[in-house]
N, C-alpha and C positions, 0 to 999 in steps of 0.2 A: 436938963434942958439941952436940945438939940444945938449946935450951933447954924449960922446961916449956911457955911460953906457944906458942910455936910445933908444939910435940907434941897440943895440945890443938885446933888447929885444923881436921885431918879429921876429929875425933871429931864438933865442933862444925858443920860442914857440914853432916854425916850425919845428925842429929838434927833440923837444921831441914829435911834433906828428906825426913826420915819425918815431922816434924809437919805440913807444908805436904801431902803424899800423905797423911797420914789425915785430914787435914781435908777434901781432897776427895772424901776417901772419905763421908766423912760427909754430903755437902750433895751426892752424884753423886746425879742422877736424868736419864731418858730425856727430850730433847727432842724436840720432837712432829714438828720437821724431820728429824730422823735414824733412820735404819730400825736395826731390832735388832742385824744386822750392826755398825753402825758403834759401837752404844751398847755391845754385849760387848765390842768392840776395845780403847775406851775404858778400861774398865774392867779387862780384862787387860794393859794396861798400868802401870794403876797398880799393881795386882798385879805386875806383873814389876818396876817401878821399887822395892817397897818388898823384894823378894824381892834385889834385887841390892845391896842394904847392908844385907844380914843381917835383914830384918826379914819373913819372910817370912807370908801372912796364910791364917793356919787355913782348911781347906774350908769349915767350918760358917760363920764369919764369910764367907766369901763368899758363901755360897748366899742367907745371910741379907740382908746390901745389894744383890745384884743385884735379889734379888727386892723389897725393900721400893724399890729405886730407879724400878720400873717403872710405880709410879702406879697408881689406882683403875681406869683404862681397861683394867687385865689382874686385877683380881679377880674372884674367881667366886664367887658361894654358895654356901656350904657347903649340902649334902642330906643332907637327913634319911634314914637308912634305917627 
């Protein structure tokens, strides 16, 4: 029979690498060296890493950090109609 302490330790993995992958999720932005290609790659991988311990991450919340991670150089004005 397993003990508690040791049943408790993939649980505790798993949790520190869903907070370590949303914390990069949070501070991901595009560097100026790396072309789009590599900056989406990036990116769907932390997507796949947090998808593969169950943590999988909503469309909306992705559309939302890809695009907030791409910096001022890809905003556009909003037009007036």
């Amino acid at each position: 029979m397993m003990s508690r302490k040791h049943s408790r330790i993939p649980r505790q993995k798993t949790q520190e690498k869903e907070f370590t992958l949303r914390q990069q999720m949070t501070y991901f932005h595009k560097h100026e060296d790396k072309n789009m290609d590599e900056h989406i790659c990036r990116f769907k991988s932390m997507c796949d890493n947090l998808a593969a311990i169950g943590q999988p991450v909503p469309d909306k919340e992705k559309v939302v950090c890809i695009l907030t991670s791409l910096g001022p150089q890809y905003e556009t004005s909003p037009q007036l109609c």
